[in-house]
PDB file of N, CA, C and O in Angstrom:
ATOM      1  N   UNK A   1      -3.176  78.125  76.631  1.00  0.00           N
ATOM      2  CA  UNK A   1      -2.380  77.366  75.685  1.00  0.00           C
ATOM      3  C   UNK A   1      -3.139  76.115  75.254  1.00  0.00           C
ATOM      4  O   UNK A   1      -3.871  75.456  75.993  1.00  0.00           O
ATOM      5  N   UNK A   2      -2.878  75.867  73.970  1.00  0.00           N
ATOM      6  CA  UNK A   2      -3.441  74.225  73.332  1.00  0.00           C
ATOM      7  C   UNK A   2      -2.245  73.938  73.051  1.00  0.00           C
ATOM      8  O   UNK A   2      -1.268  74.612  72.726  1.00  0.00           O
ATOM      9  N   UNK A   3      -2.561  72.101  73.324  1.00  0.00           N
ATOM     10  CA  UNK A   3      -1.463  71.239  72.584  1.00  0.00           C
ATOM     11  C   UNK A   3      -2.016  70.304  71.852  1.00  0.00           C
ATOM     12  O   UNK A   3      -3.231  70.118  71.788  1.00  0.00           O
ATOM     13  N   UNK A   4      -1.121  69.630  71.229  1.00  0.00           N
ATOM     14  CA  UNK A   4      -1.194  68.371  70.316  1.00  0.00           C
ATOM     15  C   UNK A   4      -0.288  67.670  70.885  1.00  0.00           C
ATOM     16  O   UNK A   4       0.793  68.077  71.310  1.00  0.00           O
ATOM     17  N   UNK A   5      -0.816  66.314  70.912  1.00  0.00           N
ATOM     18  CA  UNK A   5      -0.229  65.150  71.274  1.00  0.00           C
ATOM     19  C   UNK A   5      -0.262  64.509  70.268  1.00  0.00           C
ATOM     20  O   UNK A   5       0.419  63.504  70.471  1.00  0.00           O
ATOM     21  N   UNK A   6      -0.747  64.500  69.075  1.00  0.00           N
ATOM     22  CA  UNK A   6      -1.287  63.554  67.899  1.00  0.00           C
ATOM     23  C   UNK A   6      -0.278  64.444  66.102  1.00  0.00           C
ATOM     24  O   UNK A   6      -0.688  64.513  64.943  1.00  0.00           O
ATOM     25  N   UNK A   7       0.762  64.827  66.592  1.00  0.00           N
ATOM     26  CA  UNK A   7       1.233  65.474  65.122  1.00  0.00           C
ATOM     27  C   UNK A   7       0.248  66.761  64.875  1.00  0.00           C
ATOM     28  O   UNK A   7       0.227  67.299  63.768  1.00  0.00           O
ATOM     29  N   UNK A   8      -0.190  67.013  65.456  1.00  0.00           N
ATOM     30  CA  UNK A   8      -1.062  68.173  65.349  1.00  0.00           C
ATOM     31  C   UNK A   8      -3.000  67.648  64.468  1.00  0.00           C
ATOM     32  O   UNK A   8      -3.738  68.466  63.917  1.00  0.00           O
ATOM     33  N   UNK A   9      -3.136  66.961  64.544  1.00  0.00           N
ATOM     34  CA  UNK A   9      -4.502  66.607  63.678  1.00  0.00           C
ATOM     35  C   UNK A   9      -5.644  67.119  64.928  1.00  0.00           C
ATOM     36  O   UNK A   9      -6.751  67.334  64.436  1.00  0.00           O
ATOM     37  N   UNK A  10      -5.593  67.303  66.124  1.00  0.00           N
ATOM     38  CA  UNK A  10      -6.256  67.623  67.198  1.00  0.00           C
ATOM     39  C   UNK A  10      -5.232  68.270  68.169  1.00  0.00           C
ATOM     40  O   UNK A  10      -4.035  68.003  68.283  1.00  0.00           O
ATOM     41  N   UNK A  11      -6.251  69.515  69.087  1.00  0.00           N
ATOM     42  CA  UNK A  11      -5.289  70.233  69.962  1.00  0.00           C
ATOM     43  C   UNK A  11      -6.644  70.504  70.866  1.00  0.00           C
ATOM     44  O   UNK A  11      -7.787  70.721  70.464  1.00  0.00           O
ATOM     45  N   UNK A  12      -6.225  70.433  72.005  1.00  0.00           N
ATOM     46  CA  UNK A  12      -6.720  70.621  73.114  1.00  0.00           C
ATOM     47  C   UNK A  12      -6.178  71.425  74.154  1.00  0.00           C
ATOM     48  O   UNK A  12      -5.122  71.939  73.784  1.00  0.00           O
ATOM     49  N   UNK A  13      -6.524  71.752  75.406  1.00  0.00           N
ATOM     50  CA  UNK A  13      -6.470  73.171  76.409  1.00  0.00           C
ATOM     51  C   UNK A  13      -5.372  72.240  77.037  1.00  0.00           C
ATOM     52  O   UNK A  13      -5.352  71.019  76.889  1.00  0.00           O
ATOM     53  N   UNK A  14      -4.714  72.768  77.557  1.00  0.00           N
ATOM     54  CA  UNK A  14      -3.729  72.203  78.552  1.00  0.00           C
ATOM     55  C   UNK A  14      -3.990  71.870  79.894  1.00  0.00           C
ATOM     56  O   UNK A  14      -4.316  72.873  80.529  1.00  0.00           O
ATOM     57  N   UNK A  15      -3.973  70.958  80.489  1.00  0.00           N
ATOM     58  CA  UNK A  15      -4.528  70.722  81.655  1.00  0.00           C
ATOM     59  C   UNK A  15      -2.997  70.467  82.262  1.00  0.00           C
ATOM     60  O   UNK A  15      -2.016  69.792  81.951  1.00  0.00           O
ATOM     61  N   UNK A  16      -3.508  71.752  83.701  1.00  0.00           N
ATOM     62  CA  UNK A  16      -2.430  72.512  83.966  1.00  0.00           C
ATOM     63  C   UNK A  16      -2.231  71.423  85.613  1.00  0.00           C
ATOM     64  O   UNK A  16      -1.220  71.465  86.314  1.00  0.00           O
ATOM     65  N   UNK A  17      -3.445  70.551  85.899  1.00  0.00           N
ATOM     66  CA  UNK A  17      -2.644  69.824  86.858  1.00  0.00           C
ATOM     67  C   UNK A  17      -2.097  68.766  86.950  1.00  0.00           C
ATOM     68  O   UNK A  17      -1.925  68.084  87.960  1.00  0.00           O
ATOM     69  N   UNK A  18      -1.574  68.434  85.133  1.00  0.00           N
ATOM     70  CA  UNK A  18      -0.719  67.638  84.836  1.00  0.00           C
ATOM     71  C   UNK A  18       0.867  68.032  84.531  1.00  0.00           C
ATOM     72  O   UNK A  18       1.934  67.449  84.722  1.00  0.00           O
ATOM     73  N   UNK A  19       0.477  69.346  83.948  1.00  0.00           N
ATOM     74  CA  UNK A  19       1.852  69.773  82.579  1.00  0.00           C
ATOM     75  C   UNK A  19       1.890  71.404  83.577  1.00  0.00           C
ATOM     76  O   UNK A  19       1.063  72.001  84.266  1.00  0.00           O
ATOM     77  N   UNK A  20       3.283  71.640  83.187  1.00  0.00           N
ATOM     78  CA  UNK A  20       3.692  73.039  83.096  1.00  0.00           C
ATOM     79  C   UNK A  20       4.274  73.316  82.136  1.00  0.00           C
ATOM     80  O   UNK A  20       5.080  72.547  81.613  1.00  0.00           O
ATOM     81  N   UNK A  21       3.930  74.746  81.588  1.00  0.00           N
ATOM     82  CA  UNK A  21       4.501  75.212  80.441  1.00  0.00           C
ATOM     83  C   UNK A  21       5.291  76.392  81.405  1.00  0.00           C
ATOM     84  O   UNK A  21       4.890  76.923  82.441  1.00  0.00           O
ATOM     85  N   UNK A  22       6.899  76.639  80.460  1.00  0.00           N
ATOM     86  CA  UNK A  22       7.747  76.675  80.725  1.00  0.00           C
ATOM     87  C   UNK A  22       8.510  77.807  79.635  1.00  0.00           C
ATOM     88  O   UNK A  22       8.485  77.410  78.470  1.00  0.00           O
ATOM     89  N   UNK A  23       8.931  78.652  79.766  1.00  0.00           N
ATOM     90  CA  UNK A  23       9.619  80.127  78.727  1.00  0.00           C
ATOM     91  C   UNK A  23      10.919  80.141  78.882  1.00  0.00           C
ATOM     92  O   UNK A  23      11.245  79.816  80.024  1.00  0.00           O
ATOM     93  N   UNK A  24      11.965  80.439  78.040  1.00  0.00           N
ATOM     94  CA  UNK A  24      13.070  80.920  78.113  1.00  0.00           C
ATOM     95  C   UNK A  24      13.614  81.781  77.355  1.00  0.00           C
ATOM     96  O   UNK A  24      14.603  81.505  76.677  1.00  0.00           O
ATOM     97  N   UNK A  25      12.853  83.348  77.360  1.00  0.00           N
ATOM     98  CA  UNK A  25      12.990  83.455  75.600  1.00  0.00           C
ATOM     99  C   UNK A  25      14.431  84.582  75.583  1.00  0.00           C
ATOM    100  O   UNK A  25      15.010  85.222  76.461  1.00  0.00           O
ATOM    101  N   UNK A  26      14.590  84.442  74.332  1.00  0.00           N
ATOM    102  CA  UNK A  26      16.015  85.091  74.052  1.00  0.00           C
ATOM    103  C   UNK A  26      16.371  85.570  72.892  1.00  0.00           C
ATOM    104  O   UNK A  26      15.913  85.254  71.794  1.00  0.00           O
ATOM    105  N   UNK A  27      17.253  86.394  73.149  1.00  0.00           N
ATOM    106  CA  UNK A  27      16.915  87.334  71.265  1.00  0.00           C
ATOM    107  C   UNK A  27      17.987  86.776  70.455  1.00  0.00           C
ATOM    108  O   UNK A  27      19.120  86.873  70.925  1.00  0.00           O
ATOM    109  N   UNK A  28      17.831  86.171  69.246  1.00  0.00           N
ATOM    110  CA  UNK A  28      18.829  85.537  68.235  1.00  0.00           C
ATOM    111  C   UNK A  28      18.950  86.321  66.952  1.00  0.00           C
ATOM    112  O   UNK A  28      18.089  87.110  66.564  1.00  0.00           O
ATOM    113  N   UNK A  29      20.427  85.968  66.121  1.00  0.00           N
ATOM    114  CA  UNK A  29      20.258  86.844  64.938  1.00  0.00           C
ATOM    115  C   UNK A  29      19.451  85.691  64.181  1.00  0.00           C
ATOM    116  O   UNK A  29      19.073  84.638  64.696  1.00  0.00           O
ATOM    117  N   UNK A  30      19.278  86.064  62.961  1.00  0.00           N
ATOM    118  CA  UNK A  30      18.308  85.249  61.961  1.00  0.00           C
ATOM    119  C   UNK A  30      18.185  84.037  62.036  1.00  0.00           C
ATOM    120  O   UNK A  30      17.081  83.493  62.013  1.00  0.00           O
ATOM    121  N   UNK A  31      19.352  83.372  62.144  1.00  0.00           N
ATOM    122  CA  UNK A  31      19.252  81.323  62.337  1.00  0.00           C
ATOM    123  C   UNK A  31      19.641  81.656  63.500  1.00  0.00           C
ATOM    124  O   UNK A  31      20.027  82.682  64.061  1.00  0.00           O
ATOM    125  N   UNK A  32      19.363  79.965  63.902  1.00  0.00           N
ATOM    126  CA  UNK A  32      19.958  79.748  65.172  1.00  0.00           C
ATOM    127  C   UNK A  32      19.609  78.210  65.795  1.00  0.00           C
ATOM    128  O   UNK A  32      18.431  77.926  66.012  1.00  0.00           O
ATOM    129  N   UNK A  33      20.297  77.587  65.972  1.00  0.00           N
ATOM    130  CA  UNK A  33      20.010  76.419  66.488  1.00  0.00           C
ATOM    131  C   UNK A  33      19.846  75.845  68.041  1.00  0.00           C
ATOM    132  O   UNK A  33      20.806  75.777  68.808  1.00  0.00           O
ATOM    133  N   UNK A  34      18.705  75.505  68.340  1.00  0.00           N
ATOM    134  CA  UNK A  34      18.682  75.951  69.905  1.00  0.00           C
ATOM    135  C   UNK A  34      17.872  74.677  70.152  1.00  0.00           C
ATOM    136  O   UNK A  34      16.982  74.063  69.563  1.00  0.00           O
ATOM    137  N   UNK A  35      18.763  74.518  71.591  1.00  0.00           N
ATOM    138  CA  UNK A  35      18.704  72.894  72.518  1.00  0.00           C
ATOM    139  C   UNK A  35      17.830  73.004  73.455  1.00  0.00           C
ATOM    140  O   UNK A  35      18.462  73.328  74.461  1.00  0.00           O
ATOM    141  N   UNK A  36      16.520  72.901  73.746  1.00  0.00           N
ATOM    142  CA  UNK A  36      16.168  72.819  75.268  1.00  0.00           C
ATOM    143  C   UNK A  36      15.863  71.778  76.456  1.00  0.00           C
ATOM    144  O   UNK A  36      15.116  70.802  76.393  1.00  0.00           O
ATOM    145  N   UNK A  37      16.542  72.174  77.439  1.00  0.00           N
ATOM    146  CA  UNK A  37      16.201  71.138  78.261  1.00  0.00           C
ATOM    147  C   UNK A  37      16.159  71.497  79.704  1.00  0.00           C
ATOM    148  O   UNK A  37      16.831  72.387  80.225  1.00  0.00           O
ATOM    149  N   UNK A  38      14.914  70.361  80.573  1.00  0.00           N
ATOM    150  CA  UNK A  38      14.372  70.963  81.955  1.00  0.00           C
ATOM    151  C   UNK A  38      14.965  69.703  82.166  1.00  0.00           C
ATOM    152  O   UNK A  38      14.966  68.687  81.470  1.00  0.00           O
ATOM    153  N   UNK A  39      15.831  70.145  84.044  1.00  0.00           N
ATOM    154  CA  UNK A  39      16.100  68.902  84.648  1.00  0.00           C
ATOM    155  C   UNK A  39      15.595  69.397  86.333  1.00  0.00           C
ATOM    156  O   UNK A  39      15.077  70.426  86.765  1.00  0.00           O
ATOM    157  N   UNK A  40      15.958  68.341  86.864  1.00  0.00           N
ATOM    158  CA  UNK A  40      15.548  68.887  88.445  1.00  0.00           C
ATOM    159  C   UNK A  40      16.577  67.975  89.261  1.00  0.00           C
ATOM    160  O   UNK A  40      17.013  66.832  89.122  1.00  0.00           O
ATOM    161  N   UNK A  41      16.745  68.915  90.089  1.00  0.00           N
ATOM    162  CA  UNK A  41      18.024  69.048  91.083  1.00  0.00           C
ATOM    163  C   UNK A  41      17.172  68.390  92.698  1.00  0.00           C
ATOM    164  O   UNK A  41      16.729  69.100  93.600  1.00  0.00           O
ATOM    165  N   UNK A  42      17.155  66.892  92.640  1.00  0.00           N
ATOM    166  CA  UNK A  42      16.445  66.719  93.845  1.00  0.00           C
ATOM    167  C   UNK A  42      17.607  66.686  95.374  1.00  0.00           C
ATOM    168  O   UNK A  42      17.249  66.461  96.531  1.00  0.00           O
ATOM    169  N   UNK A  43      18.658  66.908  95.014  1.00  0.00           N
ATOM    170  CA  UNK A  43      19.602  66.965  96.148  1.00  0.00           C
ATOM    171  C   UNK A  43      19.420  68.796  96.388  1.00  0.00           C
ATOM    172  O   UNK A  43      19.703  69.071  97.555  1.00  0.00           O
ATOM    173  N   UNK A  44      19.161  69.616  95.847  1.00  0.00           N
ATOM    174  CA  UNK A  44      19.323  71.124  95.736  1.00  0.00           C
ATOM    175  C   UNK A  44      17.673  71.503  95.942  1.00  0.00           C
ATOM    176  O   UNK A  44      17.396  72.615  96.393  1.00  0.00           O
ATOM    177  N   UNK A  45      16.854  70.780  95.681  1.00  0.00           N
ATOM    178  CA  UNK A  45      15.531  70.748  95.533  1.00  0.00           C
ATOM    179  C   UNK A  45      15.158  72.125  94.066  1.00  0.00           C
ATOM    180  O   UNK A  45      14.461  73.078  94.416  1.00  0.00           O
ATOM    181  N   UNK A  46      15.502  72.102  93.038  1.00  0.00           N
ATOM    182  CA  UNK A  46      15.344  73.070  92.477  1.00  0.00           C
ATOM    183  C   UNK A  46      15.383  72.576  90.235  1.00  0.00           C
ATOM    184  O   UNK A  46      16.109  71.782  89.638  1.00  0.00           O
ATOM    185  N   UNK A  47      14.578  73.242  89.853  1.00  0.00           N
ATOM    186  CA  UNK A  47      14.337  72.816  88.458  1.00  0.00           C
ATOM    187  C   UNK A  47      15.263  73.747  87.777  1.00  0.00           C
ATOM    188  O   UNK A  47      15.477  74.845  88.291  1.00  0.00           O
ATOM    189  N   UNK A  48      15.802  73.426  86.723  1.00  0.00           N
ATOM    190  CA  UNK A  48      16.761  73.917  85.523  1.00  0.00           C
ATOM    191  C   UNK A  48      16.269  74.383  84.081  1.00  0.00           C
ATOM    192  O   UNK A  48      16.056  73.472  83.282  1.00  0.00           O
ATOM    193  N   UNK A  49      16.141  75.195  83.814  1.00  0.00           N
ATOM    194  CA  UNK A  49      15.189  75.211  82.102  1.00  0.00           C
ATOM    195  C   UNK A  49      17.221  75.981  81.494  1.00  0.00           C
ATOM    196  O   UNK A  49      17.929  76.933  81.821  1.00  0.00           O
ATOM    197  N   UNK A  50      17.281  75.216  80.858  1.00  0.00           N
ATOM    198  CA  UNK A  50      18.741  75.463  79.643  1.00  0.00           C
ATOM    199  C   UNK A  50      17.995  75.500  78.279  1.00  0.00           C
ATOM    200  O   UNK A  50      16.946  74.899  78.049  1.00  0.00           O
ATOM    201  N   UNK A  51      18.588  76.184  77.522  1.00  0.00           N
ATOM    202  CA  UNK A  51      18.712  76.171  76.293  1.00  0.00           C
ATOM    203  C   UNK A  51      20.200  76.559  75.726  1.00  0.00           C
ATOM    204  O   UNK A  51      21.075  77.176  76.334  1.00  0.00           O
ATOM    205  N   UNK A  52      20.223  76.312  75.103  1.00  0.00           N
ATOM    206  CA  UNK A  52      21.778  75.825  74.632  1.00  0.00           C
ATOM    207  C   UNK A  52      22.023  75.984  72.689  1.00  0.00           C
ATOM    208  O   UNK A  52      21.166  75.741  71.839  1.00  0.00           O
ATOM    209  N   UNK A  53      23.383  76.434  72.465  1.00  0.00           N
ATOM    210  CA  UNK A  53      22.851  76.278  71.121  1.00  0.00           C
ATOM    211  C   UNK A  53      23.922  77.192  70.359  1.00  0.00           C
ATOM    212  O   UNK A  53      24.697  77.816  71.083  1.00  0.00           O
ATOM    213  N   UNK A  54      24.016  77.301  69.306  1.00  0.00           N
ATOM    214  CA  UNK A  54      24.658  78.158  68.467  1.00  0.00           C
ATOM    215  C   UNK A  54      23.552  79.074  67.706  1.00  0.00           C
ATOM    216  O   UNK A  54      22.323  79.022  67.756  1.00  0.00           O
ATOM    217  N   UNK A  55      24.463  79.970  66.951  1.00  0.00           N
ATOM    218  CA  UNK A  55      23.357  81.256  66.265  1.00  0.00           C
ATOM    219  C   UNK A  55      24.521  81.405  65.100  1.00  0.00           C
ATOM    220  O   UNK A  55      25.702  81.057  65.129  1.00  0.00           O
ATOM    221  N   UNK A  56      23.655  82.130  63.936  1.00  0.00           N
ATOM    222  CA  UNK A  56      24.517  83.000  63.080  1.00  0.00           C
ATOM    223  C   UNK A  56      25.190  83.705  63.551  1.00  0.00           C
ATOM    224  O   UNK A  56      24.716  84.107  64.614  1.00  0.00           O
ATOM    225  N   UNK A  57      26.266  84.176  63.286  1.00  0.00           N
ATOM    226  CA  UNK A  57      27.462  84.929  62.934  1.00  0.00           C
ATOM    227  C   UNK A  57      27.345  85.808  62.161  1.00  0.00           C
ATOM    228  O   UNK A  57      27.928  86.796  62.607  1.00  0.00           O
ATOM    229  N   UNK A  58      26.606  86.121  60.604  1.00  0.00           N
ATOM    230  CA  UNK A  58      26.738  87.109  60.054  1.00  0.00           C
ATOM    231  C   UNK A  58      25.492  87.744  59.841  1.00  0.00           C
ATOM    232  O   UNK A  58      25.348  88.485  58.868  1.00  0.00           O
ATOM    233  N   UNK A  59      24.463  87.509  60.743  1.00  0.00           N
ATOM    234  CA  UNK A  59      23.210  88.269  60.183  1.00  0.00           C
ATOM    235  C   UNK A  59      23.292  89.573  61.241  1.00  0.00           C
ATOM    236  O   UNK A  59      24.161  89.557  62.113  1.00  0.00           O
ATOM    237  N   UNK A  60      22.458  90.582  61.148  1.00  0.00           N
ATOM    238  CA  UNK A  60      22.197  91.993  61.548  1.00  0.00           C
ATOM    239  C   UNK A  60      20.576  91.851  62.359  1.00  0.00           C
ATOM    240  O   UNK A  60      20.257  92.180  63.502  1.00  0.00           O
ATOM    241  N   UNK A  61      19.701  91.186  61.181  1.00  0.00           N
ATOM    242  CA  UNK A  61      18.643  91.151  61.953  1.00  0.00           C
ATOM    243  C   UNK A  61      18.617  90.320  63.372  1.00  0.00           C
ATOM    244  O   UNK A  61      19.534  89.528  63.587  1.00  0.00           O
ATOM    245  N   UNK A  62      17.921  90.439  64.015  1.00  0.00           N
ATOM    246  CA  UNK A  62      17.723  89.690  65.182  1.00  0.00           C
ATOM    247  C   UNK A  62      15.718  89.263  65.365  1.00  0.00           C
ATOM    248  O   UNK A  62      14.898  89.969  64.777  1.00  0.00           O
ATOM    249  N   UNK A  63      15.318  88.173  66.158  1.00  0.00           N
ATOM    250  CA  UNK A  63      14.129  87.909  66.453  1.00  0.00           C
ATOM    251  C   UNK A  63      14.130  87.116  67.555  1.00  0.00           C
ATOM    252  O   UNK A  63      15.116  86.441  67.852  1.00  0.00           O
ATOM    253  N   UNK A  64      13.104  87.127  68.208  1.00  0.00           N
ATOM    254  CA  UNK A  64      12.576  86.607  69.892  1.00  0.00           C
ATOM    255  C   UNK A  64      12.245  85.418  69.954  1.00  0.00           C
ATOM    256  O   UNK A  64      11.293  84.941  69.337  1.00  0.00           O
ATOM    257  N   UNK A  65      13.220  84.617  70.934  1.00  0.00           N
ATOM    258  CA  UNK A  65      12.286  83.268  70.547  1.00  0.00           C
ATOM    259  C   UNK A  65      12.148  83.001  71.962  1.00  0.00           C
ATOM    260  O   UNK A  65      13.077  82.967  72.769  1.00  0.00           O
ATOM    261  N   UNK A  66      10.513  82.754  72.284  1.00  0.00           N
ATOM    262  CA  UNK A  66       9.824  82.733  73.227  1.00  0.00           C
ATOM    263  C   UNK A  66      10.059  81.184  73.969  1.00  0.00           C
ATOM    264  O   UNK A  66       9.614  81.031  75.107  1.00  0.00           O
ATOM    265  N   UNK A  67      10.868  79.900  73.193  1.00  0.00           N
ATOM    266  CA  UNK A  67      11.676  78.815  73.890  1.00  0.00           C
ATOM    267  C   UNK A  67       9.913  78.189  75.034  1.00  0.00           C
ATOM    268  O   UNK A  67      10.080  78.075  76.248  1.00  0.00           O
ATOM    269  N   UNK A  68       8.953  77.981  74.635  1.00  0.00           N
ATOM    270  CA  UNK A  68       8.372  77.571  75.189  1.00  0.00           C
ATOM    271  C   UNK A  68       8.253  75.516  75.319  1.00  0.00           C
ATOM    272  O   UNK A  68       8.193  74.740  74.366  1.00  0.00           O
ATOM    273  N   UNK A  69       8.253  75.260  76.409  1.00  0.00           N
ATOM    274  CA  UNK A  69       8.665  73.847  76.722  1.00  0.00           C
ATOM    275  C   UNK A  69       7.128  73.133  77.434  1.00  0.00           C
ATOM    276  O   UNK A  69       6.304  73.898  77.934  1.00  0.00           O
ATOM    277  N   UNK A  70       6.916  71.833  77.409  1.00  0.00           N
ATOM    278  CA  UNK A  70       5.562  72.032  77.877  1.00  0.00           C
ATOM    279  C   UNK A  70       6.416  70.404  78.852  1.00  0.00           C
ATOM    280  O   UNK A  70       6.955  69.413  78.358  1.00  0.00           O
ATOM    281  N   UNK A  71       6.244  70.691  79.976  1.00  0.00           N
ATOM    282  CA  UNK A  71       6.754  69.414  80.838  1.00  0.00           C
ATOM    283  C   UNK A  71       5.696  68.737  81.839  1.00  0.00           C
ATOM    284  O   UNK A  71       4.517  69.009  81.610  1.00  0.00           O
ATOM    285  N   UNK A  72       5.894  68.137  82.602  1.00  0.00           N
ATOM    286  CA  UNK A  72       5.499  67.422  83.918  1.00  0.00           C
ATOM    287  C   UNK A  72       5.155  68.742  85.037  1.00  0.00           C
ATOM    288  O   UNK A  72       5.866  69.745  85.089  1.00  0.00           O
ATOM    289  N   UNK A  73       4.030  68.546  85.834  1.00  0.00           N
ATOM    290  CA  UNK A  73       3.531  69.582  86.265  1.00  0.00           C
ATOM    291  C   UNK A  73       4.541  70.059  87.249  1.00  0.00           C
ATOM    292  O   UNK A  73       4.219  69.254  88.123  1.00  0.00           O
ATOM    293  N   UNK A  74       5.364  70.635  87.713  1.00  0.00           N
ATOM    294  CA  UNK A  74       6.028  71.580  88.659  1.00  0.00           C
ATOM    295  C   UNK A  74       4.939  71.988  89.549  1.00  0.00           C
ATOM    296  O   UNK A  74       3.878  72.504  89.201  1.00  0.00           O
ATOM    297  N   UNK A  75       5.403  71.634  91.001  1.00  0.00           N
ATOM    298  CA  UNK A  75       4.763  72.199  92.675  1.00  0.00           C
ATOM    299  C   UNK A  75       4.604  73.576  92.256  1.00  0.00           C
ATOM    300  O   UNK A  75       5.400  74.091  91.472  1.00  0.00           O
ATOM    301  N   UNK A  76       3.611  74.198  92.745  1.00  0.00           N
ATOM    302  CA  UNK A  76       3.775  75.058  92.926  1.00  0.00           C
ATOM    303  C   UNK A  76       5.086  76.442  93.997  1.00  0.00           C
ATOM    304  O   UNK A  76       5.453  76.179  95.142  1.00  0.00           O
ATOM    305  N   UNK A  77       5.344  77.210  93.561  1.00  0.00           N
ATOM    306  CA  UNK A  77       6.597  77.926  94.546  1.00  0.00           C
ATOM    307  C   UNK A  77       7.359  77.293  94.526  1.00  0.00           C
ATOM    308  O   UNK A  77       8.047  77.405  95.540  1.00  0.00           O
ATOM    309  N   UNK A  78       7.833  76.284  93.589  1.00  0.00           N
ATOM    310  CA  UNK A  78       8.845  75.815  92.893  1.00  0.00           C
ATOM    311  C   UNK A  78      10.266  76.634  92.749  1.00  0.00           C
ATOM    312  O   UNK A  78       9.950  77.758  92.359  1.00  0.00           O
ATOM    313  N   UNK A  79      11.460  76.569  92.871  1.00  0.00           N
ATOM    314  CA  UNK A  79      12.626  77.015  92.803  1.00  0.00           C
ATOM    315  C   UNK A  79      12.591  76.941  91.001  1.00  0.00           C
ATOM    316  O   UNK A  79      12.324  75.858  90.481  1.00  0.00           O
ATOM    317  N   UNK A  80      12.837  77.990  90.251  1.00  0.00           N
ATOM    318  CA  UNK A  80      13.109  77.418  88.750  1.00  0.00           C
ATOM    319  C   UNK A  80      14.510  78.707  88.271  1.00  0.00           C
ATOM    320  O   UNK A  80      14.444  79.920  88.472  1.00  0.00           O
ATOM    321  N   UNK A  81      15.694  77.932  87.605  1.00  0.00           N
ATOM    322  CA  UNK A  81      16.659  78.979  87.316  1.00  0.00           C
ATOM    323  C   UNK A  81      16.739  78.165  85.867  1.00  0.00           C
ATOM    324  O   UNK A  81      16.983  77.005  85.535  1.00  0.00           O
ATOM    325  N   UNK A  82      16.329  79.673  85.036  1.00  0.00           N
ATOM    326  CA  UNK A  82      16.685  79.911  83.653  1.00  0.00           C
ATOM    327  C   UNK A  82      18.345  79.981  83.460  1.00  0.00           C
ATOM    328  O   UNK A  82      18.955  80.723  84.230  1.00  0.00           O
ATOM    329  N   UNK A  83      19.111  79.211  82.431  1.00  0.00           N
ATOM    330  CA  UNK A  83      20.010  78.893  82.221  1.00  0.00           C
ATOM    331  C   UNK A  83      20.328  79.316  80.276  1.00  0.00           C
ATOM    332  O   UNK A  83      19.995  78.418  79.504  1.00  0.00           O
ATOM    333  N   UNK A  84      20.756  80.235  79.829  1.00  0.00           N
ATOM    334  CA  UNK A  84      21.195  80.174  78.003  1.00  0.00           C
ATOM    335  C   UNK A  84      22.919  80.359  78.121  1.00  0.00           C
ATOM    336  O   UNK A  84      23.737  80.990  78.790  1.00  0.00           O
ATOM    337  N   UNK A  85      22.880  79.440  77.083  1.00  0.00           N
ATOM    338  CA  UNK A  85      23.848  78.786  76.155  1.00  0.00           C
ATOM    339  C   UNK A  85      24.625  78.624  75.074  1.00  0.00           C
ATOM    340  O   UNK A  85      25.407  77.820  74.567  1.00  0.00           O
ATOM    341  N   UNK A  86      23.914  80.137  74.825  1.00  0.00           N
ATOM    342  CA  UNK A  86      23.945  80.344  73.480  1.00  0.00           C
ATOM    343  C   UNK A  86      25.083  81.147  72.568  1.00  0.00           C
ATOM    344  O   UNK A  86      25.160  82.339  72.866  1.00  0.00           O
ATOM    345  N   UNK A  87      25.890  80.751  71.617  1.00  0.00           N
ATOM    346  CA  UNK A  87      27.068  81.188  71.166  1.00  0.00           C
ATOM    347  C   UNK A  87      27.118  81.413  69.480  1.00  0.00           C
ATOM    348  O   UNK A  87      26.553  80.579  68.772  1.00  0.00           O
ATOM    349  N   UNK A  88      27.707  82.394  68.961  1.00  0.00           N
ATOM    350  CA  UNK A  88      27.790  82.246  67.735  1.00  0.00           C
ATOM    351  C   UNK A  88      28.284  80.998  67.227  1.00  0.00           C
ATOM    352  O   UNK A  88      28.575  80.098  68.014  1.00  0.00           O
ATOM    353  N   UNK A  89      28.427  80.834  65.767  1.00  0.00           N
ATOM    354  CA  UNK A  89      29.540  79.704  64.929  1.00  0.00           C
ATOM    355  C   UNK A  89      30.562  80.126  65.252  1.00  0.00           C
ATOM    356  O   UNK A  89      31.601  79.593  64.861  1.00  0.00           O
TER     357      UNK A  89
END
């Protein structure tokens, strides 16, 4: 993976013993408005990836959205529970 930190004018490799990148992907109809957010549970010891959100209602097509998040590096063997949210209008 590359990122941009700069609006995109430069992208560089991800340096992975800073950041973790992070997936939640999920199949939507055509629109869809979608929330993401990582929290961590230090009483439970365990990380949260949510996405959250509404979708169309009247479309047929559907497409994949791969919900990629780029955070603070996560331990390795980390506890992580995927969480969606997601509801028509």
């Amino acid at each position: 993976f590359e990122v941009s930190f700069n609006g995109g004018a430069t992208r560089g490799s991800v340096d992975y013993s800073t950041y973790s990148i992070l997936s939640n992907g999920i199949n939507v109809p055509c629109e869809a408005s979608i929330n993401r957010s990582v929290t961590y549970n230090s009483t439970l010891d365990f990380y949260t990836y949510e996405i959250s959100g509404e979708t169309c209602n009247g479309c047929s097509t559907e497409r994949y959205l791969e919900n990629y998040v780029l955070v603070s590096a996560i331990p390795n063997g980390a506890q992580i529970v995927f969480e969606q949210n997601v509801n028509p209008k």
